[in-house]
DRENDO-1510 file (C-alpha; in Angstrom, 1 decimal, always signed):
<recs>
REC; n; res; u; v; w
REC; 1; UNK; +0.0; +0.0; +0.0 .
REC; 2; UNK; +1.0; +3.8; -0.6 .
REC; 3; UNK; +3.0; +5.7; +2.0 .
REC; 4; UNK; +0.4; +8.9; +1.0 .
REC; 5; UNK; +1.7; +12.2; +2.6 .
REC; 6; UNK; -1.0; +14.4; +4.0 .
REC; 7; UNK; +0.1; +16.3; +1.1 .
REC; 8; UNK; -1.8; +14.5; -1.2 .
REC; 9; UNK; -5.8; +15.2; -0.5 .
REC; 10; UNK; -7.3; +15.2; -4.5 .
REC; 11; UNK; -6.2; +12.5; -7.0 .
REC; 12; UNK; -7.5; +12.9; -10.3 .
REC; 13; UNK; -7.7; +10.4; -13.7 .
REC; 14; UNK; -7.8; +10.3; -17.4 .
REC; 15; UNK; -8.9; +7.1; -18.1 .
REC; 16; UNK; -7.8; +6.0; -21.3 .
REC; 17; UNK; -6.9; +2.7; -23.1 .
REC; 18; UNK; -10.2; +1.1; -22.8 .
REC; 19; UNK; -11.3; +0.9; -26.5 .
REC; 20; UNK; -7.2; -0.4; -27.2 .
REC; 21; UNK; -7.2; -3.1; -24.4 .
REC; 22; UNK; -10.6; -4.6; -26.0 .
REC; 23; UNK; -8.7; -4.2; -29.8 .
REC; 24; UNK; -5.8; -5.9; -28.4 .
REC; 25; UNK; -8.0; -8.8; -27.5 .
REC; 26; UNK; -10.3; -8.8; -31.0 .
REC; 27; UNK; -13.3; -7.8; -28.7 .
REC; 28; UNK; -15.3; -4.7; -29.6 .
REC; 29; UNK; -14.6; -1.5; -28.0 .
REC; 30; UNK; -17.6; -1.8; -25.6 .
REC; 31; UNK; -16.4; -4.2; -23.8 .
REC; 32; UNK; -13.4; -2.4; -23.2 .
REC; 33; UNK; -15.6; +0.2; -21.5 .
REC; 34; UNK; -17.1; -2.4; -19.1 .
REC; 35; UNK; -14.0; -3.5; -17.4 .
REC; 36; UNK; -12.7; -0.2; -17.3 .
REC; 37; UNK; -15.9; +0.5; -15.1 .
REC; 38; UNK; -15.0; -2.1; -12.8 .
REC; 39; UNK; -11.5; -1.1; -13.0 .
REC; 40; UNK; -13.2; +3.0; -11.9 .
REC; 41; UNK; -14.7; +1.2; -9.2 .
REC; 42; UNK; -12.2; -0.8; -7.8 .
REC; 43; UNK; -9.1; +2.3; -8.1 .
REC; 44; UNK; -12.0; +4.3; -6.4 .
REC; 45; UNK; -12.4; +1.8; -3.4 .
REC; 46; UNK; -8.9; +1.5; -3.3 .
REC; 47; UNK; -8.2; +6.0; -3.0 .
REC; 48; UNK; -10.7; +5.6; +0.2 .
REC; 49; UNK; -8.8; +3.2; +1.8 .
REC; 50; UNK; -5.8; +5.5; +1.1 .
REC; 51; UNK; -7.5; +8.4; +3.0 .
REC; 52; UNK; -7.4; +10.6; +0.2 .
REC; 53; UNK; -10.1; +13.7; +0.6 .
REC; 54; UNK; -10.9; +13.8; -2.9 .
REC; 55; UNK; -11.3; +11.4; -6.5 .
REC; 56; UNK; -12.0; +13.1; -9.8 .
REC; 57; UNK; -12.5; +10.7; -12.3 .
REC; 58; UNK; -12.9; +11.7; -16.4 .
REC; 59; UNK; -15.3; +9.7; -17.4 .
REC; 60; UNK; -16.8; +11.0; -20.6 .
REC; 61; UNK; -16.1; +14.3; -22.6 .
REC; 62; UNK; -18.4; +17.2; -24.2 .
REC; 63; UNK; -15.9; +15.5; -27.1 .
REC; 64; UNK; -16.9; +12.2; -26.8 .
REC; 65; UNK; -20.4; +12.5; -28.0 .
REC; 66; UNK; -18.0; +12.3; -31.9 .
REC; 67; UNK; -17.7; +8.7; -31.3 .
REC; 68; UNK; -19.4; +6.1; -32.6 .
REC; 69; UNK; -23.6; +6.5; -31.7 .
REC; 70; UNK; -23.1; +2.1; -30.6 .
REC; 71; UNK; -20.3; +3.5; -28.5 .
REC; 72; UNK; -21.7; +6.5; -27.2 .
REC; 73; UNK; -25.4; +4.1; -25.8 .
REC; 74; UNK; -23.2; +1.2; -24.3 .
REC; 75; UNK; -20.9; +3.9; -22.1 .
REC; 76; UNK; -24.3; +5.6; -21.4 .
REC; 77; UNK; -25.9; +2.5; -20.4 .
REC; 78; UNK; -23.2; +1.6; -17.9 .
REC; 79; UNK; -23.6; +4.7; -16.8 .
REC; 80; UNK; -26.6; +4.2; -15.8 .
REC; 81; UNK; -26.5; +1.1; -14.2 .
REC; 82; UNK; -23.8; +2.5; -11.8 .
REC; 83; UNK; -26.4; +5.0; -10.7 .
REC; 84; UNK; -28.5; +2.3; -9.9 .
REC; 85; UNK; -25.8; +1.0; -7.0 .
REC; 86; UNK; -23.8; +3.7; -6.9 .
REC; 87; UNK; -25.8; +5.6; -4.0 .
REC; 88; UNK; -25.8; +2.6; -1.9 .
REC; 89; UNK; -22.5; +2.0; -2.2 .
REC; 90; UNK; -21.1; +5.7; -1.6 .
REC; 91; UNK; -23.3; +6.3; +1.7 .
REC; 92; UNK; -21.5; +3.0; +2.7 .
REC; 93; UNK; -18.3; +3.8; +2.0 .
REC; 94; UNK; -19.0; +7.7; +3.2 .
REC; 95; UNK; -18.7; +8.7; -0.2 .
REC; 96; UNK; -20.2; +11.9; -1.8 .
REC; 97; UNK; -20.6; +11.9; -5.4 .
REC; 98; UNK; -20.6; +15.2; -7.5 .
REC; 99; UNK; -21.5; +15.1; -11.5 .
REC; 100; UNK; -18.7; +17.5; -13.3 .
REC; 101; UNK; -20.2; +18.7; -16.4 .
REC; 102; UNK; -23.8; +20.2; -17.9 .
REC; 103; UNK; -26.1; +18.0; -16.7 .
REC; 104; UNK; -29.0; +19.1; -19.7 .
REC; 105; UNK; -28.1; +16.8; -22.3 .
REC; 106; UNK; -29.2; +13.9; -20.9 .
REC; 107; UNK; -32.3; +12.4; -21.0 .
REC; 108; UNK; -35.0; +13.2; -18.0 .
REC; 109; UNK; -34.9; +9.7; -16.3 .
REC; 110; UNK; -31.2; +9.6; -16.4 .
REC; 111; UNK; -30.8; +13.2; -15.1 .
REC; 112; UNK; -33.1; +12.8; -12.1 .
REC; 113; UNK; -30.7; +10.0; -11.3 .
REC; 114; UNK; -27.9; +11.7; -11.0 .
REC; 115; UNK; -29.2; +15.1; -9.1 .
REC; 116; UNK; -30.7; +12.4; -6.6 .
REC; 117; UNK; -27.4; +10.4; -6.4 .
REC; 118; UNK; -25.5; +14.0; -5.8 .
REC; 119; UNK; -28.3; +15.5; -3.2 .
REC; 120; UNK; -28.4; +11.6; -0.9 .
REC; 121; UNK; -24.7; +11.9; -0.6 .
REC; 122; UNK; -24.3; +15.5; -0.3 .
REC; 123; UNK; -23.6; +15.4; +3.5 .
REC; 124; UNK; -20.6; +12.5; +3.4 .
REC; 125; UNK; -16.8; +13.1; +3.9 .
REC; 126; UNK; -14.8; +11.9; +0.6 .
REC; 127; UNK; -15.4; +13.2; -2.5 .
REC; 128; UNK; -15.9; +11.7; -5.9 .
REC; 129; UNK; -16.1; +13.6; -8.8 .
REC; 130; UNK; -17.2; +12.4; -11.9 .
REC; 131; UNK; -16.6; +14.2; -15.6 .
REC; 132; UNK; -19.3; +13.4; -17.6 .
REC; 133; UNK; -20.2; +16.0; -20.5 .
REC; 134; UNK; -17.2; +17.6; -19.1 .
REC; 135; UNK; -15.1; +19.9; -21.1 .
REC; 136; UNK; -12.6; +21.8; -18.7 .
REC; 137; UNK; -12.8; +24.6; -21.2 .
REC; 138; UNK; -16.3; +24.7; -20.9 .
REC; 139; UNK; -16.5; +24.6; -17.7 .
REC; 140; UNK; -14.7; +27.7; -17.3 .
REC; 141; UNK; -16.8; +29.6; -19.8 .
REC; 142; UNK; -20.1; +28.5; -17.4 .
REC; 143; UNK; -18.2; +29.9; -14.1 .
REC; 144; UNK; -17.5; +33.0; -16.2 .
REC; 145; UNK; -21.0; +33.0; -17.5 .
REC; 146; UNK; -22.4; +32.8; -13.9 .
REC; 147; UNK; -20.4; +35.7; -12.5 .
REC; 148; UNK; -21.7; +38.0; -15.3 .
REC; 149; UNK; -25.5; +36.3; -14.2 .
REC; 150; UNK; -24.7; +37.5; -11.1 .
REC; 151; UNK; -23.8; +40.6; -11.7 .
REC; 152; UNK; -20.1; +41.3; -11.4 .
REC; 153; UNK; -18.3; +43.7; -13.2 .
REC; 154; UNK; -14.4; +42.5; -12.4 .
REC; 155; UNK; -13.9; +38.9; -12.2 .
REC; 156; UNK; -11.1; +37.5; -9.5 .
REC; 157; UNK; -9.5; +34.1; -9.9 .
REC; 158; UNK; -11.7; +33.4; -6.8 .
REC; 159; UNK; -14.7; +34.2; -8.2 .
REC; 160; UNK; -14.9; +31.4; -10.9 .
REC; 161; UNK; -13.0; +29.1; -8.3 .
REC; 162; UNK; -16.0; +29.4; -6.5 .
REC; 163; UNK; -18.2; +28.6; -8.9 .
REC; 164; UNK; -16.1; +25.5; -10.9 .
REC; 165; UNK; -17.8; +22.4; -10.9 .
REC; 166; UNK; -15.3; +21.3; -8.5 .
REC; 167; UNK; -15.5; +24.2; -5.8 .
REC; 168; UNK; -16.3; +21.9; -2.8 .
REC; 169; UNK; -13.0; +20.3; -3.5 .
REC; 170; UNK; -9.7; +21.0; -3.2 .
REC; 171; UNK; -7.6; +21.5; -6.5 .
REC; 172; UNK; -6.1; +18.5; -7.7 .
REC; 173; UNK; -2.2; +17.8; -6.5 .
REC; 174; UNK; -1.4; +14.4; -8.9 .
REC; 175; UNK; -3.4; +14.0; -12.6 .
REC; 176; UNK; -2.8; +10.7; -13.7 .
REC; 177; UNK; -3.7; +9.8; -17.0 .
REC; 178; UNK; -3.4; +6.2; -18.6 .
REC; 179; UNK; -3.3; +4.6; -22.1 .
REC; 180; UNK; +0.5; +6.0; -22.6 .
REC; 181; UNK; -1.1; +9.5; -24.0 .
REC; 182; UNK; +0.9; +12.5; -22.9 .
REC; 183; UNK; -1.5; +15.4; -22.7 .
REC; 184; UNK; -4.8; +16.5; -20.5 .
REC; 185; UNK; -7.3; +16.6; -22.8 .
REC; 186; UNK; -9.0; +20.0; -21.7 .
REC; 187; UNK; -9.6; +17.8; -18.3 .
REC; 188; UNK; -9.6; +20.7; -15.4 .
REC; 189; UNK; -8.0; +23.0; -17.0 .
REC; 190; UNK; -7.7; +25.9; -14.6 .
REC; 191; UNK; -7.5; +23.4; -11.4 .
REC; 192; UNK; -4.8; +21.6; -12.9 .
REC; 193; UNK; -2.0; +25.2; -12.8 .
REC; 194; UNK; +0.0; +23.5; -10.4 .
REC; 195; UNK; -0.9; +19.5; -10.4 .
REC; 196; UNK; +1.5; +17.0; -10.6 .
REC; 197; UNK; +1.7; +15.1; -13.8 .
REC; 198; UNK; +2.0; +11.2; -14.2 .
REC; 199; UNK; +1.7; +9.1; -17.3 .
REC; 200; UNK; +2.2; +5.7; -17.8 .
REC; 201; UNK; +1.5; +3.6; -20.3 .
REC; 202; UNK; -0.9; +0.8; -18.5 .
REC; 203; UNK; -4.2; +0.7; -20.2 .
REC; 204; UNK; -7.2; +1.9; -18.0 .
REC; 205; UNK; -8.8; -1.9; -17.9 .
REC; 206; UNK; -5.3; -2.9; -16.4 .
REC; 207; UNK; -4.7; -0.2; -13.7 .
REC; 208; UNK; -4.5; -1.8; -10.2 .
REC; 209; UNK; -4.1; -0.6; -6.3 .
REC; 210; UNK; +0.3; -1.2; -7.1 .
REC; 211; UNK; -0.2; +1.3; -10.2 .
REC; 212; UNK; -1.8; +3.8; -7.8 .
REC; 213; UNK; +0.9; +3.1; -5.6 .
REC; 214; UNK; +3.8; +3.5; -7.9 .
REC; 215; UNK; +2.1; +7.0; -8.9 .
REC; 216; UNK; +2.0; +8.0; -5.6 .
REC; 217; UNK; +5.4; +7.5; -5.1 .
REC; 218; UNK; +6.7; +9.5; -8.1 .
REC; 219; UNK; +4.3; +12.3; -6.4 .
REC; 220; UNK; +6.2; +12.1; -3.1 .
REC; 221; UNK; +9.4; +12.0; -4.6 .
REC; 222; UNK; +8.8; +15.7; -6.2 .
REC; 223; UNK; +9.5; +19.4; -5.5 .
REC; 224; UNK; +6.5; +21.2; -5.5 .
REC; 225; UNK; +7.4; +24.9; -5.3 .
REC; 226; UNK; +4.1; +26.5; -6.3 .
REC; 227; UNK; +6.4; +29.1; -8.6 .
REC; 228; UNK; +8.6; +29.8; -6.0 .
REC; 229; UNK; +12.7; +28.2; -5.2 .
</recs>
């Protein structure tokens, strides 16, 4: 298990490789997507054992909906048969469970799901955020866009801190991102100013507890001056 400093409260993933894990094996990309939700679940379970305050996951992008419509349904039904456990599962496990991302697109019974999952779990301790419709460049527009709703004349970095997606955590101090893929994908975008980076090249339906682990220690072993000597 991870030696996690105190330092470390809010991990966050890119979780890429599924559709080339199922390739490698000559199975369609969907089923690629339905171990790397058990794969989600277990790194999840495994960040709450660690202690860690917060989990943001990237799940599915404003991007994504470009893929393939037989794609696009089979992540969307997964998605919603993890609602159907997931709020059982996070009040067990103190878990609360915010939706990053505009929440319209979906269809009604599908929506009410997930504003019910977020508002049950609203009161617990750890954190998991989950990116789905989530662009971090559009979420950045919307905080923006609420401040001038609002109001406000001058804008402060604050102001659309306050109003992210993310605002009841803290920013993010290690991004990890899967699938041997070395950029961020417009995933948080303004949170991410002074995250620590960590790529490997393990597909998402192969990431384990000892690949958490081993990121965990690359995070320890850094600097992190913030700008500063």
């Amino acid at each position: 298990m991870a030696d996690k400093t105190k330092a470390l409260r809010h991990i966050a993933f890119i979780m890429d490789g599924n559709g080339r894990w199922a390739k490698k094996r000559l199975m369609p990309r969907e089923y690629g997507h339905k171990v790397g939700a058990e794969t989600f679940k277990n790194i999840v379970k495994y960040c709450r054992t660690l202690d860690i305050e917060a989990v943001t996951v990237y799940a599915f992008s404003t991007e994504n909906w470009k893929r393939p419509e037989r794609e696009v349904n089979a992540i969307m039904a997964l998605f919603s048969d993890y609602l159907d456990v997931a709020i059982k599962d996070m009040m067990k496990e103190n878990v609360r469970i915010v939706f990053l991302g505009d929440k319209s697109v979906f269809p009604n019974n599908l929506r009410k799901k997930m504003e019910q999952t977020e508002d049950e779990s609203k009161n617990n301790k750890y954190i998991l955020n989950v990116g789905i419709n989530y662009g971090g460049r559009d979420e950045i527009v919307n905080a923006v866009n609420l401040c001038i709703k609002e109001g406000m004349t001058k804008i402060t970095e604050d102001d659309i801190t306050e109003r992210l997606y993310t605002k009841a955590s803290p920013m993010p101090d290690l991004i990890v991102r899967t699938g041997g893929e070395y950029r961020i994908s417009n995933f948080l975008m303004w949170q991410s100013a002074y995250s620590e980076l960590y790529f490997t090249d393990v597909l998402w339906p192969d990431f384990s507890s000892e690949d958490v682990d081993r990121a965990i220690e690359v995070f320890n072993s850094r600097n992190r001056r913030y700008g500063g000597v």
